[in-house]
Structure formats: C-alpha cells, structure tokens
C-alpha positions in Angstrom: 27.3 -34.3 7.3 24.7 -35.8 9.8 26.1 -33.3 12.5 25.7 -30.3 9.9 22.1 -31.1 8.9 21.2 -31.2 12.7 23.1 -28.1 13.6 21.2 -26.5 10.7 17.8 -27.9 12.0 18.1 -26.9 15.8 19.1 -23.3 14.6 16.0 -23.3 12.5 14.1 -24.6 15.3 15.5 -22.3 17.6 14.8 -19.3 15.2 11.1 -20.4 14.7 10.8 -21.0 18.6 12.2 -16.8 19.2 10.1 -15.4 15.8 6.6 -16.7 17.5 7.9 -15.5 20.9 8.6 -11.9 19.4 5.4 -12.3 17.4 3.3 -13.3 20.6 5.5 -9.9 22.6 5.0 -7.3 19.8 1.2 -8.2 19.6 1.0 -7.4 23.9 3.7 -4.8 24.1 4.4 -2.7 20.6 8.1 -2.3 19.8 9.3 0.2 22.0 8.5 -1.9 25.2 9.5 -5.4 23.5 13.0 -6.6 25.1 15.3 -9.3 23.9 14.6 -10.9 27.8 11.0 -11.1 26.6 12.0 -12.9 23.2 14.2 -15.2 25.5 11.5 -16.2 27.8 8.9 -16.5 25.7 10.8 -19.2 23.4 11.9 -20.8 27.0 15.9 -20.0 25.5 18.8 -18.2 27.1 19.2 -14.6 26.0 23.1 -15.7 25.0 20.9 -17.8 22.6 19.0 -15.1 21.5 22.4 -12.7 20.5 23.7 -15.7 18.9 20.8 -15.8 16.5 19.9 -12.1 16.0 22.4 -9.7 16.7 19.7 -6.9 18.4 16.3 -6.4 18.5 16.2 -4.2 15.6 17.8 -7.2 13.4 15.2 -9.7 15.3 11.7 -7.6 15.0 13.2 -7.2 11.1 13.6 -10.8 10.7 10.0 -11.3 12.4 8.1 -9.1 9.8 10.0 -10.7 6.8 8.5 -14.3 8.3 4.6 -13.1 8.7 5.1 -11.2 4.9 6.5 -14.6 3.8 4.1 -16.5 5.3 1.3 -14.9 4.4 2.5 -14.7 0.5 2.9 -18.4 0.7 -0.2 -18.7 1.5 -1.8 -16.1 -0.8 -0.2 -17.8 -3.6 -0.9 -21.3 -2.7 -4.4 -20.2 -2.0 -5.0 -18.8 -6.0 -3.0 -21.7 -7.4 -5.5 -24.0 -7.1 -8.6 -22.1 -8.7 -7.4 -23.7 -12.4 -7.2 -19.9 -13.5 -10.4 -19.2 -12.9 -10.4 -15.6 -11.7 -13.9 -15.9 -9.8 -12.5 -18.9 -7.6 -9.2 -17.2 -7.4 -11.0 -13.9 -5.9 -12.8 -16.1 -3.4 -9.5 -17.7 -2.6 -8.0 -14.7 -1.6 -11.0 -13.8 0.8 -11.0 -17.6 2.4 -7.3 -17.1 2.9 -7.1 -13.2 3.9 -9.7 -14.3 6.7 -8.6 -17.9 7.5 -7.5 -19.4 11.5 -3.9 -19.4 10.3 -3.8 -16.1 8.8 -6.3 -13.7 10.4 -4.9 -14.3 14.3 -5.3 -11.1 16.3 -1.9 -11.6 17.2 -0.5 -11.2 13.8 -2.7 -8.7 12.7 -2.0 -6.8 15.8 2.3 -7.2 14.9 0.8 -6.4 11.3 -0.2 -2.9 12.5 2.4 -2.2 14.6 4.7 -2.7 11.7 2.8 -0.3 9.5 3.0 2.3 12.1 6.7 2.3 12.1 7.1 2.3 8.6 7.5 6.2 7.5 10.7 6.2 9.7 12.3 2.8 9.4 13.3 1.8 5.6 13.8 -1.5 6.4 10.4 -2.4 7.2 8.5 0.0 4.7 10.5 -2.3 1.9 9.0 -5.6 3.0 5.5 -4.2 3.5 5.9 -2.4 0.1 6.6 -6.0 -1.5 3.8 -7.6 -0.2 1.4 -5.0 -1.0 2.8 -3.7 -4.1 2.5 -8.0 -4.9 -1.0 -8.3 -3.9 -2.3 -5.4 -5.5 -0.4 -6.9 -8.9 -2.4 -10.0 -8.9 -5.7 -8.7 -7.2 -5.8 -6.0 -10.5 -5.5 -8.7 -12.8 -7.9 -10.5 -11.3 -10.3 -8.0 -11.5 -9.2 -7.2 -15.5 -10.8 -10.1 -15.8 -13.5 -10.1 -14.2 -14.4 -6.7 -15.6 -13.9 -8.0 -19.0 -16.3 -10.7 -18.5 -19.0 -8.3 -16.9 -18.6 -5.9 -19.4 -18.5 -3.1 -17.4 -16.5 0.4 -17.3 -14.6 -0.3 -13.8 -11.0 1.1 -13.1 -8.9 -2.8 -12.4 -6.8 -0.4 -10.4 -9.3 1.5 -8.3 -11.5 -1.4 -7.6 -8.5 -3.4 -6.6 -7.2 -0.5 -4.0 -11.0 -0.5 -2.4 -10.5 -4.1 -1.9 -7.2 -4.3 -0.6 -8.6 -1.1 2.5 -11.8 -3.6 3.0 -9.7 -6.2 3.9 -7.5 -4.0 5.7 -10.4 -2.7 7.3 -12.0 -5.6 8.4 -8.7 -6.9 9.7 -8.2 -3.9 12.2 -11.7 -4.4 13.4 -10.6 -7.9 14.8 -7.9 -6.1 16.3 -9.9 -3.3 17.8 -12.7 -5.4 19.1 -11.8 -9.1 19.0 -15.3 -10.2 21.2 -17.5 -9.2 18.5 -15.2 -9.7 15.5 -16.5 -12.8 13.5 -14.4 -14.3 10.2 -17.7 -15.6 8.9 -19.2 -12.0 8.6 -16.3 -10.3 7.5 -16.0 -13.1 4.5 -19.8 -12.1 3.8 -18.7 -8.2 3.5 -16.1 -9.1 1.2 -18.5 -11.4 -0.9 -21.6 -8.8 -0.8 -18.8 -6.1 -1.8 -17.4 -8.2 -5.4 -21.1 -9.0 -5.9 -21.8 -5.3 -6.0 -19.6 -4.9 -8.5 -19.9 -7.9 -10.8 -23.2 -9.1 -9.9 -23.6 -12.1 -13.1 -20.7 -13.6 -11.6 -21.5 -13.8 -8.1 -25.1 -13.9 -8.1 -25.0 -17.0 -6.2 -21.8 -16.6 -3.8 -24.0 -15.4 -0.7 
C-alpha cells in the first residue's frame, strides 16, 4: 500500500513538475514551436519520462489547459465562497481574484491566449475554454441579477455580465502586450470604476 501511495505521489509530482515546464514553454514559444525535449528540460526529466506520462504533445498541451481552467475555477469559486452571499463582496471577489499574483501571471495569461487562438480548429480545447466561460458567465449574471434588483435599474444581467467578462479579458491581454507598464492595482481600479458606473448606491465607496 505504502509503495502504491508513493508511486501515485511521484507521478503526480512528476506531472506537476512537466505541466509548469509546458506552461513556462507555451508562454515563450506558442504551440507550434513547443517540443516534448523542451517539456523534458524544463521539468529537469528524461523525455522517456515525459512519453510515459503523456502520450504526445497534443495529449500533454490538452492536459496543460485543463490544469490552468481548473485552477483558475478553484480559485474563482473559493474566492466568492467566502462573501456570505453577499453579491457586492462576491463581485469584488472575482476582481481581487481575476487580477491576483497567483492568477494574473503573464505566463499564464500568455498560454491563456495562445489557447484561445487555437480554439476554432481544435475541439478539444474549445470544450474546456467553453466550460470555464460558459461557468463564469453563469455566476457573474447572477450576480449582477442581483445587484440590478437592488439598484433598481433596467440593466440586461446578460449584457452587463458579457461587458465584464471582455474588460477583464481586456485588461488581461494588456499585461500580456505590455507587461512594463501593466499594473494589477490599476486594472482592479478599472474594474471597480466600471461596476460603480453601473450600480453607483452600491459602490459609492469601493474607490
């Protein structure tokens, strides 16, 4: 049993170790260039170790964007659990997580995009972005129900919920395009001065 659990935890380890290596590659080299010999050095493995674990680079780079969607739903969720359903703390949630060290790395924003531009001809990899959005725009709209309900205003949950989602978006690929000037602080303060635009009783006091 004791062998079993540790055989299980260095091919976890080992798999963790090759995901950041292909996550740290895709972000300097884009798919077409990335090579299972990158992967292997990168994670300071053999390449026989690499084949073990993923059977090609299609299965591996597949693998890699189901781990950053995961992760960053893990931490979407955890981040609007806490807001005692409250959907003005969970909105701010959303923006300190969507911009946080752990999430907002140009590095997985840059394997983010890279993604997305492969979706239209690789299934596989439109289905796992699909999820994630298709999720996040689920809870931001009901977030925003909310919120309009307590304004009392005439806003469209869906539209207003879209325009958020392609700010964040937005503000993402500006770290990516121009890292040196790109600061989380002011990109929070867009998000902030754009919900308090909208629903200005409830976040009068937010910046």
């Amino acid at each position: 049993m004791k062998q079993r659990n540790l055989r299980s935890e260095n091919k976890k380890n080992s798999n963790l170790k090759l995901i950041s290596s292909t996550i740290k590659n895709l972000s300097k080299k884009g798919i077409n260039e990335l090579t299972m010999h990158d992967v292997s050095q990168g994670a300071g493995l053999s390449q026989g170790i690499v084949n073990f674990h993923f059977k090609n680079k299609e299965f591996l780079l597949i693998e890699t964007l189901r781990f950053i969607s995961n992760e960053y739903l893990h931490s979407f969720q955890k981040s609007i659990l806490k807001t005692e359903n409250d959907p003005r703390r969970k909105l701010i949630g959303i923006i300190e997580n969507d911009f946080s060290k752990k999430i907002c790395t140009r590095e997985k924003i840059a394997v983010w995009f890279t993604f997305f531009s492969e979706i239209k001809y690789k299934p596989a990899y439109h289905q796992i972005c699909k999820e994630r959005d298709l999720y996040y725009q689920s809870i931001t709209e009901n977030i925003f129900a909310e919120l309009i309900k307590k304004e009392n205003i005439k806003l469209s949950k869906k539209n207003i919920a879209k325009g958020f989602q392609a700010l964040i978006m937005g503000l993402w690929l500006d770290q990516l395009e121009d890292p040196d000037t790109f600061n989380r602080i002011q990109a929070k303060k867009i998000c902030f001065e754009f919900i308090k635009s909208n629903f200005p009783k409830q976040f009068k006091r937010i910046i």
